[in-house]
N, C-alpha and C positions, 0 to 999 in steps of 0.2 A: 294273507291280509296283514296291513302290516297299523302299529300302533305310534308310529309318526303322523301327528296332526300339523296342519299350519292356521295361523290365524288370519283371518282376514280382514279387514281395517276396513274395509267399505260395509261389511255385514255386521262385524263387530262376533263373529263363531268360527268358533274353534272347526274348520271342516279335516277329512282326509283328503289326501291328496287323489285316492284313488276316485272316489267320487267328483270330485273336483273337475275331473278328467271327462267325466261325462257329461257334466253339469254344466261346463262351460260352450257350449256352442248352442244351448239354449238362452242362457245368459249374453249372449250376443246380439240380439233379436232388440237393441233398443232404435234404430229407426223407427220412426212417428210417421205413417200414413197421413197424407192426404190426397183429401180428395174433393171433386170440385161437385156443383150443385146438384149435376146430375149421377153424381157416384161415381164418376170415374179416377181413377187414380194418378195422381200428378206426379211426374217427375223435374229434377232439375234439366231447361232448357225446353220445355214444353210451350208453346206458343198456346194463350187462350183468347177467349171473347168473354164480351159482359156482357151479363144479364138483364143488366140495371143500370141505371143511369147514375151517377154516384158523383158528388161534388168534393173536393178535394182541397182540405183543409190550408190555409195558406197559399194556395196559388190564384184564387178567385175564379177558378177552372173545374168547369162536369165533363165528364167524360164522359160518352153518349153510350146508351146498350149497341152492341154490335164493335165496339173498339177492339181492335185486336191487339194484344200485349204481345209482345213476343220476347222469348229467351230469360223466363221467369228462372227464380231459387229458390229453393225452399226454404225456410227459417229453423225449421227447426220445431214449432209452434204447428200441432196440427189444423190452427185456420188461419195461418198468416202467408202471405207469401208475398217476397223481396222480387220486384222488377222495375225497367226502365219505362219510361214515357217522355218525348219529346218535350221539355220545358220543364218539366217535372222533376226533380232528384230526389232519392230516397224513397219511392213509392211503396207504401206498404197496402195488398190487398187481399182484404176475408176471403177465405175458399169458394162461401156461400156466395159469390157476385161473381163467381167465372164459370164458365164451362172449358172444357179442352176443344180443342180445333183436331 
C-alpha cells in the first residue's frame, strides 16, 4: 500500500491512486438514459412516431400523432431530444410524445 495521494479537482479529495484505479470505470457511467413513452430506450439515429398531436411553437405547424421522425439525437437531457423535420429547424421533442418504431 502505498502513502502517495492525488487530489482531485472535480471532487475536491484527496484519493489514492490505488483506489482510484477501481473507482474509475464506475465513475464512467455518466450517459443519461432515455427513453420513450412506452419505456423503451432511445439511441442516437433511432427513427420514432408520435403520440400526440403537438403544435410547434413558431412555425404555425402540428404535427399529427403517427408522424415519423427519423434520425433523432440525443441532447443529453433525459427528456429532450434533437431531430429534423421537413420545414422545421431545430426541432426539440420531450421523450414523453414519441414511441421508437
Amino acid at each position: 500500500m502505498s502513502d502517495e495521494y492525488i487530489y482531485d479537482e472535480a471532487t475536491g479529495e484527496w484519493i489514492n491512486p490505488a483506489d482510484a484505479a477501481t473507482a474509475a470505470p464506475a465513475a464512467g457511467d455518466d450517459a443519461v438514459e432515455v427513453r420513450d413513452a412506452a419505456g423503451n430506450l432511445l439511441a442516437d439515429g433511432d427513427s420514432v412516431t408520435l403520440v400526440k398531436d403537438l403544435k410547434v411553437k413558431g412555425a404555425n405547424q402540428t404535427l399529427k400523432r403517427g408522424t415519423v421522425i427519423k434520425s433523432i439525437r440525443l441532447t443529453g437531457d433525459a427528456q429532450e431530444i434533437d431531430c429534423r423535420y421537413e420545414g422545421i429547424k431545430g426541432l426539440v421533442l420531450r421523450a414523453e410524445f414519441v414511441r421508437k418504431r
